[in-house]
TORKOLDREN-267363 format. One record per residue (C-alpha): residue number from 0; x, y, z. Coordinates in nm, 2 decimals. Example, Ala and Ser with C-alpha at 12.3 -4.5 7.8 and 13.67 -1.06 7.14 Angstrom:
BEGIN
pos, x, y, z
0, 1.23, -0.45, 0.78;
1, 1.37, -0.11, 0.71;
***
This chain:
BEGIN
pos, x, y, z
0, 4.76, 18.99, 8.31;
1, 4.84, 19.32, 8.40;
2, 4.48, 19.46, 8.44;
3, 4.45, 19.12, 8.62;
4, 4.71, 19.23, 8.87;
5, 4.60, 19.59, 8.93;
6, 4.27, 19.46, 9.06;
7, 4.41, 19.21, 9.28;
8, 4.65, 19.53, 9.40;
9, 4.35, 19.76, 9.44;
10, 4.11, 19.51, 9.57;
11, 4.38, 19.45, 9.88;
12, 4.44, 19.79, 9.92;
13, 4.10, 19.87, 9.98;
14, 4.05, 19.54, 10.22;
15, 4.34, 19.67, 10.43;
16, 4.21, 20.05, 10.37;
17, 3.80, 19.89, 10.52;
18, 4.02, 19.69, 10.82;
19, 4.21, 20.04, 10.93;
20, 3.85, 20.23, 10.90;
21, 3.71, 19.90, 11.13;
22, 4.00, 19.90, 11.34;
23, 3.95, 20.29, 11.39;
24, 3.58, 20.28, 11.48;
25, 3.63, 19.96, 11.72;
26, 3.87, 20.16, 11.95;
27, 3.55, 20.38, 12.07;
28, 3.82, 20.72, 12.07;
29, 3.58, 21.07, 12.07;
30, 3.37, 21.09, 11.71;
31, 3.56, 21.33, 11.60;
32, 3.87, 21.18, 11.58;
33, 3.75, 20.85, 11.46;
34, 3.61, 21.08, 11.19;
35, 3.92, 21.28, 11.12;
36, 4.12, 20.92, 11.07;
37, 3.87, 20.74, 10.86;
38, 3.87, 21.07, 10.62;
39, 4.24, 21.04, 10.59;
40, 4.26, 20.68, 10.54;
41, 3.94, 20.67, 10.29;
42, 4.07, 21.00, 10.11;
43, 4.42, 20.92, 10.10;
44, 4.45, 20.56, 10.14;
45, 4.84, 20.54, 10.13;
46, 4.94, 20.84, 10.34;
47, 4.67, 20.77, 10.57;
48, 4.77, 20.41, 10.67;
49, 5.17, 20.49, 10.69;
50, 5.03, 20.82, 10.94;
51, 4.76, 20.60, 11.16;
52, 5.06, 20.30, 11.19;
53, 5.29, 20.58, 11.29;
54, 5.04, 20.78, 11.51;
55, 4.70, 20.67, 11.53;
56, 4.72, 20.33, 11.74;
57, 4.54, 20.41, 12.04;
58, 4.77, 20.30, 12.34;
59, 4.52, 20.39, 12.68;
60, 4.46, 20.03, 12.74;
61, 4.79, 19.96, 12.84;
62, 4.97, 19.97, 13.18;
63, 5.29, 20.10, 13.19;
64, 5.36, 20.01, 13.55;
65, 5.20, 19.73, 13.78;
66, 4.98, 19.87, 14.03;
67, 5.21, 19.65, 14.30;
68, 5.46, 19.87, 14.19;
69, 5.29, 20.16, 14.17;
70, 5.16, 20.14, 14.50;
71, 5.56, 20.08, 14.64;
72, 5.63, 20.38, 14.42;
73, 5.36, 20.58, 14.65;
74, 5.43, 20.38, 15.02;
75, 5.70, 20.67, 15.08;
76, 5.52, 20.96, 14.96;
77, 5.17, 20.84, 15.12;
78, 5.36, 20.83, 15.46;
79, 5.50, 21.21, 15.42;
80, 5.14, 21.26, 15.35;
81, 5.03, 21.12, 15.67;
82, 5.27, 21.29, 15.86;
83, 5.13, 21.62, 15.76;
84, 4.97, 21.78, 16.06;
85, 4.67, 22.06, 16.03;
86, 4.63, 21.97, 15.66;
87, 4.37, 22.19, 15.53;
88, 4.19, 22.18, 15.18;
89, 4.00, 22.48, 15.07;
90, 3.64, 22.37, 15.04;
91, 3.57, 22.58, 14.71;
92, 3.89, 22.32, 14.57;
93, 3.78, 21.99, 14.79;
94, 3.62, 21.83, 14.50;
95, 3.94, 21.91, 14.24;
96, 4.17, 21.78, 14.50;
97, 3.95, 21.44, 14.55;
98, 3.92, 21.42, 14.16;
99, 4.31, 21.39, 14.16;
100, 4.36, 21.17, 14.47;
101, 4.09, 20.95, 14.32;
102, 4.19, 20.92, 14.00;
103, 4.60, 20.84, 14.01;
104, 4.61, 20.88, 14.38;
105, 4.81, 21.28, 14.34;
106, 4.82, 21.38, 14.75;
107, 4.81, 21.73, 14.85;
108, 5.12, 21.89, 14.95;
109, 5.10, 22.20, 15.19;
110, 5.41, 22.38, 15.30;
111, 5.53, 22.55, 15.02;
112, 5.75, 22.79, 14.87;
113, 5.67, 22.84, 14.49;
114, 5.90, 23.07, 14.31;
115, 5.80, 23.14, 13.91;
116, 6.06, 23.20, 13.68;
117, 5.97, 23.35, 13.32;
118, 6.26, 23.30, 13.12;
119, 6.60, 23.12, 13.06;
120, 6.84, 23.42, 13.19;
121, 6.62, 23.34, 13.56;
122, 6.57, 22.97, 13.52;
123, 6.91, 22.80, 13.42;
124, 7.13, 23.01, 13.70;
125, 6.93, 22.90, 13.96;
126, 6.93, 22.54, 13.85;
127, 7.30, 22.53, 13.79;
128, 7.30, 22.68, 14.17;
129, 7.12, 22.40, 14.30;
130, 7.29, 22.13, 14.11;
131, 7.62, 22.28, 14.28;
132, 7.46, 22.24, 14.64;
133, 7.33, 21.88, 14.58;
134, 7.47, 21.60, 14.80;
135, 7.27, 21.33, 14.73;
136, 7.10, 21.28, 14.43;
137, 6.98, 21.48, 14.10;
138, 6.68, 21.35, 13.93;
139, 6.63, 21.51, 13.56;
140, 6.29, 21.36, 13.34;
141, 6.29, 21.59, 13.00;
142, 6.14, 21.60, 12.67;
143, 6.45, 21.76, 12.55;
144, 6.78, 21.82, 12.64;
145, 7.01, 21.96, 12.31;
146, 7.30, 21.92, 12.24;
147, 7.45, 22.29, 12.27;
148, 7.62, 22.51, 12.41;
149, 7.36, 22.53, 12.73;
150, 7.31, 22.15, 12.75;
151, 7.71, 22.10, 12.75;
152, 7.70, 22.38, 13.00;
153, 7.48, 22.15, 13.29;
154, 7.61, 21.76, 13.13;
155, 7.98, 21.95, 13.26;
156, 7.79, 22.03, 13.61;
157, 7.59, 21.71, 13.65;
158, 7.88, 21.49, 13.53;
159, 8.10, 21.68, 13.78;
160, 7.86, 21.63, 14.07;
161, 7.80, 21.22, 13.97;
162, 8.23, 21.19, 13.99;
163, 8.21, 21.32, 14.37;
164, 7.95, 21.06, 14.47;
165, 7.62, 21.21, 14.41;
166, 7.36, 21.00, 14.21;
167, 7.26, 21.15, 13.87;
168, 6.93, 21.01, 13.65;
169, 6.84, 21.14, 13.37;
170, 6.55, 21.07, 13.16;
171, 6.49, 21.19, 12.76;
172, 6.22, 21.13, 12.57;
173, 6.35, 20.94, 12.25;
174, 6.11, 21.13, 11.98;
175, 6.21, 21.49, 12.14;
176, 6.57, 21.45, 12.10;
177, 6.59, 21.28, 11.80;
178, 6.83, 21.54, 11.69;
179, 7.08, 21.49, 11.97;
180, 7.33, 21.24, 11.84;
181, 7.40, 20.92, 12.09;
182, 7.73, 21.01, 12.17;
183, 7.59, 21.32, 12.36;
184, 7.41, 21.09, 12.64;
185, 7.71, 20.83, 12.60;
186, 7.97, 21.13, 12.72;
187, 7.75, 21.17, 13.05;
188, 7.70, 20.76, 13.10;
189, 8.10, 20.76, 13.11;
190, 8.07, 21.05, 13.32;
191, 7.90, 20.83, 13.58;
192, 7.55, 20.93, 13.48;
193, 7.24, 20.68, 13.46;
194, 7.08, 20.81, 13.11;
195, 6.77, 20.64, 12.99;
196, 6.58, 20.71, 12.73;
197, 6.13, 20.75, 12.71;
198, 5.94, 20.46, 12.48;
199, 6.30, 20.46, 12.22;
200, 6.17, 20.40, 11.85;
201, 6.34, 20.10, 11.71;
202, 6.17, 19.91, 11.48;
203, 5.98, 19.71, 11.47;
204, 5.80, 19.91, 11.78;
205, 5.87, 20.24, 11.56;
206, 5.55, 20.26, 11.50;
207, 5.36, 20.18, 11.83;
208, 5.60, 20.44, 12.02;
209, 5.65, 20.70, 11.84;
210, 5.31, 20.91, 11.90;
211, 5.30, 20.87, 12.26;
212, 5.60, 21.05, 12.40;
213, 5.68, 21.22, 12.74;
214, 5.65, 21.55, 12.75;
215, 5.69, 21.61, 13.10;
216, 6.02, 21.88, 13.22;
217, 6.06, 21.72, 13.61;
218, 6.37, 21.77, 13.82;
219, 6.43, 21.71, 14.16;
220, 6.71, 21.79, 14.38;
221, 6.83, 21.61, 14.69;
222, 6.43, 21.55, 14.78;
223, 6.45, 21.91, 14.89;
224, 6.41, 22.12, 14.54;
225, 6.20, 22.04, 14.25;
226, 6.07, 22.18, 13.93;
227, 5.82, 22.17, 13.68;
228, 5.75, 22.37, 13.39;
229, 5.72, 22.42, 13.00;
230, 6.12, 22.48, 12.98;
231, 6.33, 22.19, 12.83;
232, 6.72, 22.23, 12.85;
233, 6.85, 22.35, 12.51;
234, 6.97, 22.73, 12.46;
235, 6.70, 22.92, 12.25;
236, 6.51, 22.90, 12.60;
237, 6.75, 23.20, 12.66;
238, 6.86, 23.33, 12.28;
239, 6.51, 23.22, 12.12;
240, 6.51, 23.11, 11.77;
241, 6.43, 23.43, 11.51;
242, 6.25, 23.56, 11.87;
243, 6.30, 23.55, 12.24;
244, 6.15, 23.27, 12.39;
245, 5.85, 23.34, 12.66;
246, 5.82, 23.05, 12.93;
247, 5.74, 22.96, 13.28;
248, 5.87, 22.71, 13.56;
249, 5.81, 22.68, 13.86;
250, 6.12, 22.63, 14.18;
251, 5.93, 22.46, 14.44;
252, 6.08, 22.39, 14.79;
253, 5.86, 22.18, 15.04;
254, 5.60, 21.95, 15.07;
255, 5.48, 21.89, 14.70;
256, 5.84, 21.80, 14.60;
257, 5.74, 21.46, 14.76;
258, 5.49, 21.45, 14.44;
259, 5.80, 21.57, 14.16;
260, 5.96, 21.28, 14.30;
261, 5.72, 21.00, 14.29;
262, 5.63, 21.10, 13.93;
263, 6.01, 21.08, 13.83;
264, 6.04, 20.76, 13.99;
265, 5.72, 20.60, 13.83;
266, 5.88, 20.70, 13.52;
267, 6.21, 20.56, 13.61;
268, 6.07, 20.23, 13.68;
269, 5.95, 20.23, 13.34;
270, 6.25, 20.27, 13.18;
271, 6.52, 20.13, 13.39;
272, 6.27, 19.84, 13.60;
273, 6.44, 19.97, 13.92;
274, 6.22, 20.00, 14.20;
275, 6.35, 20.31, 14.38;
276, 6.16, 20.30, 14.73;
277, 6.46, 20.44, 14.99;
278, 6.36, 20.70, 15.22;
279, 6.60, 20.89, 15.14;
280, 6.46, 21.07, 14.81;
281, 6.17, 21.14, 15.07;
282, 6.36, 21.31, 15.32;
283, 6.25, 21.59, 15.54;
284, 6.21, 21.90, 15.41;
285, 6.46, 22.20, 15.45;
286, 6.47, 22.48, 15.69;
287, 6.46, 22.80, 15.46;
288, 6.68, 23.11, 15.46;
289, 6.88, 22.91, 15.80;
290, 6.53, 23.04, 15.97;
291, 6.23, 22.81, 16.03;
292, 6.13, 22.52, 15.84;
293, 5.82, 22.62, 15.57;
294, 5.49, 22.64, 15.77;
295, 5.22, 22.75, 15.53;
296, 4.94, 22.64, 15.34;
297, 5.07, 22.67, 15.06;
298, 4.88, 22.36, 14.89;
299, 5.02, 22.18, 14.57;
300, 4.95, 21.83, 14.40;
301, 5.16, 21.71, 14.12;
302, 4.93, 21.56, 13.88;
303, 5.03, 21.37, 13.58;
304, 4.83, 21.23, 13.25;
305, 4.93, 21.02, 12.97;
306, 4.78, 20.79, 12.65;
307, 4.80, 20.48, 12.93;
308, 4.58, 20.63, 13.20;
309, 4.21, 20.51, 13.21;
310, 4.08, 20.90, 13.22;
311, 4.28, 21.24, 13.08;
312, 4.36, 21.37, 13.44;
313, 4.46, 21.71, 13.36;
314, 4.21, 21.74, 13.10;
315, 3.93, 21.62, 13.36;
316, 4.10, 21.94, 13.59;
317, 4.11, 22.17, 13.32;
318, 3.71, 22.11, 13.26;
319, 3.64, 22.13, 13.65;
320, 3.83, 22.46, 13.73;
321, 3.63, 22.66, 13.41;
322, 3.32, 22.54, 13.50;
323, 3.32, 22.59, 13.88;
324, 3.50, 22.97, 13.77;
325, 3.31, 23.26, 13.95;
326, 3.48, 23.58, 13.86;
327, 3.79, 23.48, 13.56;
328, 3.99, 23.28, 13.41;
329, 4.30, 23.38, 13.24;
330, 4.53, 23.07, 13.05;
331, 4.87, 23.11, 12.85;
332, 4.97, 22.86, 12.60;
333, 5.17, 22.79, 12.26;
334, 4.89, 22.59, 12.11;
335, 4.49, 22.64, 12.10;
336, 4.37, 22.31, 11.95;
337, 4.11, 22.24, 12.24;
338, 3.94, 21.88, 12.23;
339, 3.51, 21.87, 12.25;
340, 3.53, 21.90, 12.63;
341, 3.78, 22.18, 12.72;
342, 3.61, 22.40, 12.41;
343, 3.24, 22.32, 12.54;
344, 3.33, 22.43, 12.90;
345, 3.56, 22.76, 12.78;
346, 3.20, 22.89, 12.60;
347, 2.99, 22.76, 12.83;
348, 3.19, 22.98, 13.14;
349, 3.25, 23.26, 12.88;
350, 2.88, 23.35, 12.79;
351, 2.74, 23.26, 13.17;
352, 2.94, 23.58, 13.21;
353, 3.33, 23.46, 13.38;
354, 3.62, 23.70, 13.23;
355, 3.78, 23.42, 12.99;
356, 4.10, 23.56, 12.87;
357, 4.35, 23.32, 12.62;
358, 4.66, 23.47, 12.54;
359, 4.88, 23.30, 12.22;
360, 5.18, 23.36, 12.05;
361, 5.11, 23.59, 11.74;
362, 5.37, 23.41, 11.55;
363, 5.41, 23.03, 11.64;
364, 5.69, 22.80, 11.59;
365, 5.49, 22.53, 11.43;
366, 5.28, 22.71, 11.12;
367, 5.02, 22.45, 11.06;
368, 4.97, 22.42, 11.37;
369, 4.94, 22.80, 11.39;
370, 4.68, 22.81, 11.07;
371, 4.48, 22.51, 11.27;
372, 4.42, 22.69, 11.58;
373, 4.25, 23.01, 11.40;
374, 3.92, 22.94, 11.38;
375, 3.95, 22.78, 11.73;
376, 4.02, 23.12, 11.85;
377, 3.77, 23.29, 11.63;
378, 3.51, 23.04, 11.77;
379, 3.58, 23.14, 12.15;
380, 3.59, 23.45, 12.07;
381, 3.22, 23.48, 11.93;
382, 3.14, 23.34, 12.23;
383, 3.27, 23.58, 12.45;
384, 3.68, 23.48, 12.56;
385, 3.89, 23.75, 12.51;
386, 4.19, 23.64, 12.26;
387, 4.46, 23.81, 12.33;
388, 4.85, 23.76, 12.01;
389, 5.19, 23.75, 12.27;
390, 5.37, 24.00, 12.04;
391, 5.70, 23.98, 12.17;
392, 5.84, 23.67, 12.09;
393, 5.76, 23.34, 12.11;
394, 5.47, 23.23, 12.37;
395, 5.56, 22.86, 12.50;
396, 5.42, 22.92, 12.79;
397, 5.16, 22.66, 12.98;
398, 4.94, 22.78, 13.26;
399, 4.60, 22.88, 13.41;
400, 4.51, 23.10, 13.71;
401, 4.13, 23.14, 13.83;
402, 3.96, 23.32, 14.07;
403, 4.28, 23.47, 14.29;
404, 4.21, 23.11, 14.42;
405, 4.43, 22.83, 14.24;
406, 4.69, 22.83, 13.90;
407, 4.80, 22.56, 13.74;
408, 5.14, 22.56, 13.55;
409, 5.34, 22.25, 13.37;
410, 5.40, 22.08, 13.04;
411, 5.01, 22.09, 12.91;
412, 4.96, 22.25, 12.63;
413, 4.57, 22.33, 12.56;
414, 4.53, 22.07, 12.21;
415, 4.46, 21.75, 12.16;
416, 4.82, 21.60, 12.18;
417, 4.89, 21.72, 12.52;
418, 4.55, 21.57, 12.68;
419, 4.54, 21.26, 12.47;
420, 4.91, 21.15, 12.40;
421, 5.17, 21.28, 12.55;
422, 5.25, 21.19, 12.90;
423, 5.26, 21.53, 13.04;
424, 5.30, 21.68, 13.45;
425, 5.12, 21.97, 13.59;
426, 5.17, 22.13, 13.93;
427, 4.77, 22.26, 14.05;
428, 4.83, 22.57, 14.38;
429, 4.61, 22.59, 14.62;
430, 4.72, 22.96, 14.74;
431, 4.57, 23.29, 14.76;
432, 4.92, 23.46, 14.71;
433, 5.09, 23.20, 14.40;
434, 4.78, 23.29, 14.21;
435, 4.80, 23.66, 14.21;
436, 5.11, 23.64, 14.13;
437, 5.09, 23.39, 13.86;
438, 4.82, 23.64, 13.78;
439, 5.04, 23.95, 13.77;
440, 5.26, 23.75, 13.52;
441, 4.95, 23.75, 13.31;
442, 4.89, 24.07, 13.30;
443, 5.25, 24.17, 13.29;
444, 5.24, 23.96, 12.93;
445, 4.90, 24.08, 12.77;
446, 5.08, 24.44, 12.77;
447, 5.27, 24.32, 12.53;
448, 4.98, 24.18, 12.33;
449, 4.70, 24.25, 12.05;
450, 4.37, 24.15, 12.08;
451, 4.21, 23.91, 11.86;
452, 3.97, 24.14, 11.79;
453, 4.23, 24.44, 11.64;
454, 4.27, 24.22, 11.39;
455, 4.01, 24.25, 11.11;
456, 4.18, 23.99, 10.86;
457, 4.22, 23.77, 11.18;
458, 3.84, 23.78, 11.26;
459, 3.67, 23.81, 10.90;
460, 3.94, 23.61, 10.65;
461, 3.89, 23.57, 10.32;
462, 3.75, 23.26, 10.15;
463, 4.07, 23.12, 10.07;
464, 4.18, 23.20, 10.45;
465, 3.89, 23.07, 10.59;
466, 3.84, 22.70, 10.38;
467, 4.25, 22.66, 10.43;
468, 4.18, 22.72, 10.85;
469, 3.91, 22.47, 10.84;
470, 4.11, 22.21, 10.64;
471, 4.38, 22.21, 10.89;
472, 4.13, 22.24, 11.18;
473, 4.01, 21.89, 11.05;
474, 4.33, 21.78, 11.13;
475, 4.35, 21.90, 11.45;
476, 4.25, 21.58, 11.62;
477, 4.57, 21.43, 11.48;
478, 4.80, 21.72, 11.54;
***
C-alpha cells in the first residue's frame, strides 16, 4: 500500500513538475530564462514550483490601466506639450525621442533646470524645503519609505502640510516595505494623508503580485518641483549601513515635471481608481530665482517600463544610446546582471572602439547577487569595457551619460529584474551642460575606485571561484 502510494505521489509530482516546464516554455519569455526555470523546476522540483508560483508567472500581458484612461491621464500633459513653442529635438537623439513617444507616448519636455544631488546630507534638506513651500498638493510614489528616524522626520512634515489644506498622496510598494509595520502608514492616513499601497500581497494573489513590484522613487511638488532618482526615504541614505551610501537624484524644475506627474498619476489610478485629470497638477511653470521664467533647451522625457508593457522601454533606450555611442559611454549601478540584449550591445560598442566604462560597488549589499554579477563583469571586460570597484561605500547609484550629449538617471538598475519586472521610472536629458556634469560626477567617483583589472583573484579565480560564479550567474535570469 505504501509503495502503492509513493508512486501515485511521485507520478503527480512529476505531472504537475512536466505542466510548470509546459507552462514555462508556452509563455515564449527570452531562451535563457525559460531555460534557467525549467532547470530549477526539473532539478529541484519542490523549490522550483513554490519559486516560479511566487516569481516566475509572467505578467506582460496584462493591462494595468485602460487606454481610455490612459489617454485622460495624458489629455493635460499632451496640451502643455502643445503649448511648447520653438521646441527643438537634437537630430543625433530624434530617433530615441520617437522610440519613447511611440512606444508609451513619453513627450519631450524642454525648459529645464536639472540639479543632481549625490547623497542624503544634499537630497533630504532640500526636499523637506520644498515640502515646506508647497500650497497645493504633494505627490510621493516610493519603493520604500522606513519606518525611522528620517521617515518620521518627513510623515511629521507631510502630515503637517495635509492639516493646513494641502493634498498629500502617497504611494508604497507593498513588497519594499514589508518591514514597515501598518500602523506607520495608518498614523499619516489619520494625519489627513491618502496612503496607498503598489500590487499589496494578500493571498490568494500572494503569489501573482509579489515579483512585480514598483520600483519607481517619483515626487512632485505643487506641479512645479519634481524628482526622480535611485534614493528611497529611509535613513541609511544618509548614515549607510556598515558604509556610506553613494546615490543620485535628480531636482527638476520645469517642463518635464509635466512627465513626473502623469507617471504618478497613472500609477495612482491604479491603486486608488481615481481619475485625476484637473489642470491644476499641470500648472504653469515657475519663474526662477524671482527672475525670468526657464527658457532653455534643456530637453527631458520621463520614461517609464514595467512587467505590463508590451516592450521593455528603458531597456529598448538603454540598447539604442550604446549602439548609436560615438566617443563613450560611462554607467553607474548597484547591480551588473545585464539581459542578452544590453550585454550584446555593451561588447559590441566596446570592441568597435567607444570608451565603455562600468563602475560597481566593490562590496554590495545583496552577496549573491554580488557573486552573480562576476563573471558578467569579467566577460565585458575581455571585451574591452573598463570595470571600474566604487570603494568607498556602497554604490546604489543608477545612471548613464554618453557622448557630452544625453544622461540618463532613475530607478533602473542594469539586471534582469529592473528591465523585466519591476515597474521602474527614468528621466533621459537632452543637454549638452546636464551631461557633463552628470559626467563630472562620474569621474569624481571612479577616483575613488579600483579597476577590475588590479584585481588578479577578480580576473583569474580559482576553480572553486569560478564554477560558484557561474552557478549563480545561471540564476541570474531569476534574480
Amino acid at each position: 500500500m505504501q509503495s502503492l502510494l509513493y508512486i501515485i505521489g511521485v507520478t503527480l509530482m512529476w505531472a504537475v513538475v512536466a505542466t510548470a516546464v509546459i507552462h514555462v516554455v508556452m509563455d515564449n519569455r527570452q531562451p535563457a530564462k525559460t531555460m534557467a526555470w525549467a532547470l530549477v523546476i526539473i532539478f529541484v522540483p519542490v523549490i522550483g514550483l513554490v519559486f516560479y508560483l511566487f516569481f516566475g508567472i509572467s505578467h506582460r500581458k496584462e493591462r494595468l490601466v485602460s487606454q481610455g484612461s490612459l489617454d485622460q491621464l495624458t489629455k493635460r500633459s499632451m496640451l502643455s506639450f502643445v503649448e511648447q513653442e520653438n521646441l527643438r529635438v537634437p537630430e543625433r537623439q530624434k530617433q530615441l525621442v520617437d522610440l519613447f513617444v511611440n512606444q508609451s507616448f513619453s513627450l519631450p519636455f524642454k525648459d529645464n533646470q536639472i540639479d543632481i544631488m549625490t547623497d542624503g546630507y544634499a537630497f533630504f534638506p532640500e526636499l523637506l524645503k520644498d515640502i515646506a513651500r508647497a500650497r497645493h498638493h504633494i505627490h510621493i510614489d516610493m519603493y520604500i519609505f522606513e519606518d525611522d528616524a528620517l521617515g518620521n522626520l518627513i510623515a511629521d512634515a507631510l502630515i503637517d502640510k495635509a492639516r493646513a489644506g494641502v493634498m498629500v498622496r502617497i504611494i508604497y510598494d507593498d513588497v519594499g516595505c514589508w518591514k514597515v509595520k501598518h500602523r506607520f502608514f495608518e498614523r499619516m492616513r489619520e494625519g489627513g494623508i491618502e496612503v496607498a499601497a503598489y500590487l499589496p500581497v494578500r493571498f490568494p494573489s500572494f503569489t501573482s503580485k509579489v515579483n512585480y513590484r514598483n520600483h519607481r522613487k517619483l515626487i512632485v511638488i505643487d506641479g512645479v518641483t519634481g524628482y526622480i532618482g535611485g534614493m528611497n526615504i529611509a535613513l541609511r541614505y544618509v548614515k549607510g549601513v556598515g558604509q556610506p551610501w553613494r546615490d543620485t537624484m535628480l531636482r527638476i524644475t520645469g517642463g518635464a515635471v509635466y512627465g513626473i506627474q502623469r507617471a504618478f498619476l497613472i500609477d495612482w489610478y491604479f491603486v486608488d481608481r481615481t481619475l485625476i485629470t484637473n489642470r491644476d497638477y499641470y500648472p504653469q511653470q515657475p519663474i526662477v530665482n524671482s527672475q525670468q521664467p526657464i527658457a532653455n533647451n534643456c530637453l527631458a522625457q520621463i520614461v517609464t517600463s514595467g512587467p505590463t508593457n508590451p516592450y521593455p522601454e528603458i531597456m529598448q533606450g538603454f540598447v539604442r544610446i550604446i549602439l548609436a555611442a560615438r566617443r563613450y559611454i560611462y554607467i553607474e549601478t548597484p547591480y551588473f546582471l545585464p539581459n542578452e540584449p544590453v550585454l550584446f550591445a555593451l561588447k559590441t560598442a566596446a570592441m568597435a572602439g567607444v570608451d565603455i566604462r562600468i563602475l560597481c560597488p566593490r562590496r554590495s549589499d545583496a552577496r549573491f547577487t554580488e557573486w552573480a554579477s562576476r563573471s558578467y563583469l569579467r566577460e565585458v571586460y575581455e571585451a574591452g569595457v573598463k570595470v571600474y570597484l566604487y570603494d568607498a561605500g556602497f554604490l546604489h547609484a543608477k545612471m548613464m551619460v554618453c557622448d557630452d550629449s544625453l544622461t540618463t538617471c532613475g530607478s533602473t538598475n542594469v539586471d534582469f529584474r529592473s528591465f523585466e519586472n519591476n515597474f521602474e521610472a527614468n528621466a533621459f536629458i537632452y543637454d549638452e551642460g546636464t551631461a557633463i556634469r552628470m559626467k563630472n560626477t562620474f569621474l569624481r567617483d571612479q577616483e575613488h575606485a579600483i579597476l577590475l583589472s588590479d584585481l588578479p583573484h577578480r580576473i583569474h579565480p580559482s576553480f572553486k571561484k569560478r564554477l560558484w560564479e557561474s552557478l549563480t550567474r545561471l540564476m541570474s535570469p531569476l534574480l
